[in-house]
C-alpha positions in Angstrom: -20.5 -80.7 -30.4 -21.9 -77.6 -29.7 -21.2 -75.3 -26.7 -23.8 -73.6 -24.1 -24.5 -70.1 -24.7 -23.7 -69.2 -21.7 -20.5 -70.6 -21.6 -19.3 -69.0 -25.5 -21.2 -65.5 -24.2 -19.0 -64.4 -21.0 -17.2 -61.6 -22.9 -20.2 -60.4 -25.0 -18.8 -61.5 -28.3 -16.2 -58.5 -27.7 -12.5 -58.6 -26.5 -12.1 -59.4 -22.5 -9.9 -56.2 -22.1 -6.7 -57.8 -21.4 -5.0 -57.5 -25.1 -2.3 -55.4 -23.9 -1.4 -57.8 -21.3 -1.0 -60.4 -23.3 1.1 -58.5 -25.9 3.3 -57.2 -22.5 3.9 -60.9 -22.0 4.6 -62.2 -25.2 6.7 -60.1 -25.2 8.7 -60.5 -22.2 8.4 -64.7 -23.3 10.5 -63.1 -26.4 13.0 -61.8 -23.8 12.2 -58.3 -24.4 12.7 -56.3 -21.0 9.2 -54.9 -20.3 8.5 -52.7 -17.2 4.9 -54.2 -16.1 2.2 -51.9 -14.5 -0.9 -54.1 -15.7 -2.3 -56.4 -12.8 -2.9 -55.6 -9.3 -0.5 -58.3 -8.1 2.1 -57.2 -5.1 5.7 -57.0 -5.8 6.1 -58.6 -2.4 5.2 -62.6 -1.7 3.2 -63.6 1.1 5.0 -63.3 4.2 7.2 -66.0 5.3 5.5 -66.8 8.5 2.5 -67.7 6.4 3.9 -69.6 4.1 5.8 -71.3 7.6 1.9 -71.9 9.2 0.7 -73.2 5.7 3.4 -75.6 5.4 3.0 -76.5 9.3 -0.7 -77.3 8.9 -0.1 -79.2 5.7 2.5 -81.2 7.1 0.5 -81.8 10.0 -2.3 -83.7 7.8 -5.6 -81.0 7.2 -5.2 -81.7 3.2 -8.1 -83.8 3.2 -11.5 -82.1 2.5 -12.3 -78.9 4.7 -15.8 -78.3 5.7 -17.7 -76.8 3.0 -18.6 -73.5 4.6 -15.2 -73.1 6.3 -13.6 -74.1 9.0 -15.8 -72.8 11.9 -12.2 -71.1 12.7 -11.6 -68.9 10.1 -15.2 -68.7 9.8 -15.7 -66.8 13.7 -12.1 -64.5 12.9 -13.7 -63.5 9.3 -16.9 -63.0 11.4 -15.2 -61.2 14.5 -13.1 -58.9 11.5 -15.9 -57.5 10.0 -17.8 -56.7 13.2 -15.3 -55.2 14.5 -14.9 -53.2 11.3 -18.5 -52.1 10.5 -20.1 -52.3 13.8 -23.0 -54.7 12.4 -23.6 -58.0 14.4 -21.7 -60.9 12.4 -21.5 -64.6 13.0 -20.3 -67.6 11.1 -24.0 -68.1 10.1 -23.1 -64.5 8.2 -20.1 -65.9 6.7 -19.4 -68.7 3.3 -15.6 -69.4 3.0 -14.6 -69.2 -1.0 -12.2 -69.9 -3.3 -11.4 -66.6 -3.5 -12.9 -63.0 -4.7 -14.0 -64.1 -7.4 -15.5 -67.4 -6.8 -17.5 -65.4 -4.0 -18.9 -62.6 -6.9 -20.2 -65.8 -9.0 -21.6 -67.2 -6.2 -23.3 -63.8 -5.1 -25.0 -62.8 -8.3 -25.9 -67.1 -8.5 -28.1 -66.2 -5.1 -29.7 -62.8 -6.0 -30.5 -63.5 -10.1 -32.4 -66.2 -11.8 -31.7 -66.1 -15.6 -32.5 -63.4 -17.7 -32.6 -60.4 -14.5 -30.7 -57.7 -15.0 -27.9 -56.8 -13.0 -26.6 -53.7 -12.9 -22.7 -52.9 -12.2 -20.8 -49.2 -12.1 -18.6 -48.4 -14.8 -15.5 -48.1 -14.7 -15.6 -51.8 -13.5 -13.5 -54.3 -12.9 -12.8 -56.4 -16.1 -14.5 -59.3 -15.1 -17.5 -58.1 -13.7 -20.2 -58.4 -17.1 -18.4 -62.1 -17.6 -19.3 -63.1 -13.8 -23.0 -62.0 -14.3 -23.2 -63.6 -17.6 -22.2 -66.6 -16.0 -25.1 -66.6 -14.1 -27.3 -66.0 -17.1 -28.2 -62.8 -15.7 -27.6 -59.5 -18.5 -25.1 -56.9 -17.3 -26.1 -53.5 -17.5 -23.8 -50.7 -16.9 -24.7 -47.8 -15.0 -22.2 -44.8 -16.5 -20.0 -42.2 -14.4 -18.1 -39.4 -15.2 -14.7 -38.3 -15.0 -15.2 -34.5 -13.9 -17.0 -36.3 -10.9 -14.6 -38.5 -10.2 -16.2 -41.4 -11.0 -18.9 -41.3 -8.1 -22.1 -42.9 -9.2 -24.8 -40.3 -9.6 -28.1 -40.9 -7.7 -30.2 -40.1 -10.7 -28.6 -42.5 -12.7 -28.7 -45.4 -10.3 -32.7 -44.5 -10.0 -32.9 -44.8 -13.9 -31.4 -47.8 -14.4 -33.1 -49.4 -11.2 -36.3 -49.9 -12.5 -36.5 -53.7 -13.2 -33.2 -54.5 -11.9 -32.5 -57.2 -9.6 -29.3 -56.3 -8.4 -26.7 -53.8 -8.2 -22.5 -54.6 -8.1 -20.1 -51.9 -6.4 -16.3 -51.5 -5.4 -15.2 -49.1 -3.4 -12.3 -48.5 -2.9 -12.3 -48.8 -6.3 -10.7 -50.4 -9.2 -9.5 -49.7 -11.9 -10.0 -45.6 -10.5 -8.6 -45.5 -7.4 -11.5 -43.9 -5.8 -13.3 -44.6 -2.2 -17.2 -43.7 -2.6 -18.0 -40.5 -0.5 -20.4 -41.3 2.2 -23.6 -39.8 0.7 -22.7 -41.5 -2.3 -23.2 -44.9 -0.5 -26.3 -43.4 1.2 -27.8 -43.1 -2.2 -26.8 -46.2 -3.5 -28.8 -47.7 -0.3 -31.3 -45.4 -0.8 -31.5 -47.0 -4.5 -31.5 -50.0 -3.6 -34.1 -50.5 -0.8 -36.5 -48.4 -2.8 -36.5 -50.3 -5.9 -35.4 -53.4 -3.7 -32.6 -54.6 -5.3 -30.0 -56.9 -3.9 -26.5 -54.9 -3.4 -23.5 -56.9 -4.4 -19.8 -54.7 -2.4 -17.0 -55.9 -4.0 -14.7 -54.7 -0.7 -11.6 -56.7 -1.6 -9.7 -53.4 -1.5 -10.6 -52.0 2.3 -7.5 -51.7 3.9 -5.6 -50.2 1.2 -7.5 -46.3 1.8 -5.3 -43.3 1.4 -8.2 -40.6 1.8 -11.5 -40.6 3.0 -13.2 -43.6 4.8 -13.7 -46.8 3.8 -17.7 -47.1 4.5 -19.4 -50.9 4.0 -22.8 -50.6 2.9 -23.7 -53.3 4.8 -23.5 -51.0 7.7 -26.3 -48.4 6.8 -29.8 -48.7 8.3 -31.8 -51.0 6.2 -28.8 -52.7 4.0 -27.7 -56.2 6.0 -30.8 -57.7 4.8 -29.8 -57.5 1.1 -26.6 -56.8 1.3 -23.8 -59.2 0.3 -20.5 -58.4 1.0 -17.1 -59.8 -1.0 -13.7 -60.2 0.7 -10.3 -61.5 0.3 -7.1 -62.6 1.6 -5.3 -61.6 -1.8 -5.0 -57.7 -1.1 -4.7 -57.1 2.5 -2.3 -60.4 3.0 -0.2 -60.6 -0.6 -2.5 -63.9 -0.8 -3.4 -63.6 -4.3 -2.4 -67.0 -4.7 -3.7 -69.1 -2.1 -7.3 -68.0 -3.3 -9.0 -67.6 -0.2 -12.1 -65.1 0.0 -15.7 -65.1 1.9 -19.4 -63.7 1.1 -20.8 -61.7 4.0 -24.5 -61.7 4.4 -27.8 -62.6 5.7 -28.0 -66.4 7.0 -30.8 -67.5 5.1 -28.7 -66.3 2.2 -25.4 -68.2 3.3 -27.4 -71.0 3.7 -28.7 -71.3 0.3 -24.9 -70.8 -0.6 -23.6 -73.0 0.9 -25.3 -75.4 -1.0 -24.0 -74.1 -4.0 -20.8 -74.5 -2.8 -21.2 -78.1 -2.4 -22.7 -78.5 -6.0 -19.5 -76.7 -7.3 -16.5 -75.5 -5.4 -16.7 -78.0 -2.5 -14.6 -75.5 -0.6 -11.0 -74.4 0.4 -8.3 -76.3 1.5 -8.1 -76.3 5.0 -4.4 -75.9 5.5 -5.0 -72.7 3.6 -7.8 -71.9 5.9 -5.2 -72.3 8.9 -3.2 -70.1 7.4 -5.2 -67.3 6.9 -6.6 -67.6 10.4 -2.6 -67.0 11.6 -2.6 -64.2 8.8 -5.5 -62.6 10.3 -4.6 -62.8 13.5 -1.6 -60.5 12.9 -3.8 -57.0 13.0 -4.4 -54.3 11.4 -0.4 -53.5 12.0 0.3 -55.9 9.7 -2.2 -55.0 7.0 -1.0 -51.5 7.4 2.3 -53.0 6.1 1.3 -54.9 3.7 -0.6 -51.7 2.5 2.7 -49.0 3.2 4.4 -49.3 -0.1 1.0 -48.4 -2.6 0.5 -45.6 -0.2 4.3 -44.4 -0.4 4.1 -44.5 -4.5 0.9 -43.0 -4.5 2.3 -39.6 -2.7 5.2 -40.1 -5.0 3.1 -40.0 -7.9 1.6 -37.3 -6.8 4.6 -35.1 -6.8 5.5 -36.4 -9.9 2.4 -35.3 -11.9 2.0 -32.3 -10.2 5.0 -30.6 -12.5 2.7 -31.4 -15.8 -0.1 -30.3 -17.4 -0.9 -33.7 -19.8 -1.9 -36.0 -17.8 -4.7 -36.1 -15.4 -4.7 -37.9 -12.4 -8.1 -39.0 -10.9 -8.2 -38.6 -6.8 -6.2 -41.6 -6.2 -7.8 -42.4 -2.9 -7.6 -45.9 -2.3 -6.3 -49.7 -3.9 -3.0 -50.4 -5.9 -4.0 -48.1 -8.9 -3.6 -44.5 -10.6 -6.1 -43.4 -13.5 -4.4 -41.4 -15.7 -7.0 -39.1 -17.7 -4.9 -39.1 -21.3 -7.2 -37.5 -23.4 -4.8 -34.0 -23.6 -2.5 -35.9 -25.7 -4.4 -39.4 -27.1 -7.1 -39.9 -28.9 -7.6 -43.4 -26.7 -6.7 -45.3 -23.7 -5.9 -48.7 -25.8 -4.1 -46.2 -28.4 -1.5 -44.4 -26.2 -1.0 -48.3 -23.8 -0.1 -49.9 -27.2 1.9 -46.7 -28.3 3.5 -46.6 -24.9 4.4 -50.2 -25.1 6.2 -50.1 -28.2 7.8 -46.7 -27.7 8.5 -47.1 -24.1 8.1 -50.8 -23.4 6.2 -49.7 -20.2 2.7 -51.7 -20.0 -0.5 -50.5 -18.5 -4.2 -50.8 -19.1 -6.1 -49.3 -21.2 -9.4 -47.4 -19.6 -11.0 -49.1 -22.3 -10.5 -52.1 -20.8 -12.6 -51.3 -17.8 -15.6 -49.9 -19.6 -16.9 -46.9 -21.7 -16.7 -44.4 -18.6 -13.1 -44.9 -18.6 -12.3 -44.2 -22.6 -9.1 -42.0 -22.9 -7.7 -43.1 -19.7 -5.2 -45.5 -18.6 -5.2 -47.6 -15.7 -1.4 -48.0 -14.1 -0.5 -50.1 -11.0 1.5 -49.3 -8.3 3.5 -52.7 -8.4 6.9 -52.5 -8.6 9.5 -51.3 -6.7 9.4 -47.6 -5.5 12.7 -46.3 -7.6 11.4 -48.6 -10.2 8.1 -46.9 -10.5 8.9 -43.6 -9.8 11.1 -44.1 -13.0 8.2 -45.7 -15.1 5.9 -42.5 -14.0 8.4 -39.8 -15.2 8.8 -41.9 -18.5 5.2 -42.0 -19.2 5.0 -38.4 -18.3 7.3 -37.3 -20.6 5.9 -39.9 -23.4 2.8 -38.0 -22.8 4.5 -34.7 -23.2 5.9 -35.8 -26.4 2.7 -37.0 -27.6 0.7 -33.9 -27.0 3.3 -31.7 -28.8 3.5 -34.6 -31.5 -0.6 -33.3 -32.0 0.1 -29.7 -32.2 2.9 -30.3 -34.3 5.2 -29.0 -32.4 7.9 -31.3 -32.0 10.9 -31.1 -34.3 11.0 -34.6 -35.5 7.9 -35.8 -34.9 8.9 -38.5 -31.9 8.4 -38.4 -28.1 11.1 -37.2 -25.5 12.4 -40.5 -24.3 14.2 -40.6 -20.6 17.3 -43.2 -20.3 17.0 -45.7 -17.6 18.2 -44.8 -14.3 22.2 -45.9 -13.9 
């Protein structure tokens, strides 16, 4: 039997991005020691008091089915979070509990496209982004940024690609570059958006992991809560990746229509999981500071580190779990110097490639693993990428790169 086009097309006929992951972990199936720096998963495990309060509200008996929405608990703390955050009036009409971050990007682009309306998204994006909105049977359209500006969208650009658009997908702070949009830049993306009237899809799974800057919800500017829809998570600011627990903020007659959707498809989350997250939330912002500390600790570290080079680039690494490494002084591509550096090095990273044209001859590496650990991965990819560059010139003696011994 033949399969729907829409379910064969997710990746656009081309590869999803994640090659060298999968080649990092057949590997380390082979029992091969590979240091990993690909996913945006925490070295730490969700905190034991959670897990405590899960297990408690399991045990207690909410594993049956959870109200569709939410429970009106988490619903009012999700709610009373992002008021408190933004400054914008929010209610649990304003707020669909999801299966997580991703669950609540399908479910956005399912509310603001019918099939065949384009929907634009910023490259460098997230790898799953053109997937999600061909899921929808919308058609993906990338709106291009540059390096030298550090990957801020620019205004003309988002004008050009505008016209006939139905919707427009951002992430700040950003992955796979690091970044946190300037505040004019959001100005013109709501600027953008209300004059060609466009939904705004904010991806803002990443805002309390800021290092620079201000993290700035669109939502929040004059105009934008009427067609603005606004993704969170438990997974980055809690070490919940796991327990898949995310929301869509937005207009009620919006999360009204969605909810509807979630009871043709998800049917919710498990309330136990709910409960959990409500006690999660409830510990403050000191405990999301925490949770935050050690990618702002190896981001000053890497800092350091790369400031005694001249190879590698590093894009302002203002925000989220990430560095972009600009690698184009001593590669010819991102997916050429990860699979290079993975058999050389056995250190694994992303390719730029991986997260859209914008980021060709860059390479995306995550801050998770132990602060010694990574500091020791860093150094080793600096000086793979010294020995790389000379390798170009010629100018090494035998032709391979400098390799550093692992630590004693």
């Amino acid at each position: 039997m033949q399969l729907s086009k829409r379910i064969t097309s997710l990746t656009g006929g081309v590869s999803d991005g994640w090659d060298v992951f999968y080649r990092a972990r057949a590997m380390v199936a082979a029992g091969e020691k590979v240091t990993e720096l690909t996913i945006g998963e925490h070295d730490i495990r969700t905190a034991a008091p959670i897990l405590k309060e899960m297990h408690e509200q399991a045990m207690s008996g909410h594993t049956g089915y959870a109200m569709v929405p939410g429970t009106d608990t988490l619903r009012d703390t999700v709610a009373k979070r992002v008021q408190d955050r933004t400054g914008v009036p929010t209610t649990r009409a304003n707020v669909l509990i999801t299966p997580g971050g991703q669950a609540a990007l399908f479910a956005a682009h399912a509310a603001a496209c019918d099939p065949g309306d384009t929907a634009l998204y910023i490259d460098p994006y997230y790898a799953t982004y053109p997937g999600t909105i061909r899921g929808v049977s919308a058609i993906p359209q990338a709106v291009q940024t540059r390096a030298e500006d550090a990957f801020q969208p620019r205004k003309a650009d988002l004008e050009t690609a505008a016209k006939g658009a139905r919707s427009l997908l951002i992430n700040t702070p950003n992955n796979p570059t690091g970044v946190v949009y300037a505040h004019q830049t959001l100005k013109d993306i709501a600027g953008v958006v209300s004059d060609k009237n466009l939904w705004l899809i904010s991806d803002e799974v990443y805002d309390t992991q800021v290092w620079e800057g201000e993290h700035i919800s669109p939502r929040s500017l004059p105009g934008m809560a009427d067609r603005t829809l606004v993704v969170g998570s438990m997974s980055k600011s809690h070490a919940m990746t796991g327990s898949r627990c995310g929301w869509i903020i937005g207009p009620e007659a919006a999360i009204d229509k969605l909810i509807t959707l979630a009871t043709h498809t998800t049917y919710g989350v498990p309330g136990y999981i709910q409960d959990a997250s409500v006690f999660a939330l409830d510990q403050g912002t000191d405990f999301e500071t925490d949770i935050a500390a050690p990618f702002r600790r190896r981001r000053d570290a890497a800092r350091k580190i790369l400031a005694g080079q001249n190879v590698l680039g590093l894009i302002p690494a203002q925000g989220a779990m990430y560095l972009m490494l600009d690698i184009r002084a001593c590669a010819e591509s991102g997916e050429g110097f990860a699979n290079a550096l993975l058999d050389h090095e056995k250190i694994a990273v992303m390719p730029g490639e991986s997260f859209g044209q914008s980021a060709a001859g860059h390479i995306r590496v995550a801050m998770t693993i132990e602060d010694n650990a990574f500091a020791h991965a860093l150094r080793r990819i600096s000086a793979f990428a010294d020995g790389q560059a000379a390798r170009r010139k010629g100018a090494h003696p035998n032709g391979a790169p400098q390799i550093i011994s692992e630590p004693k």
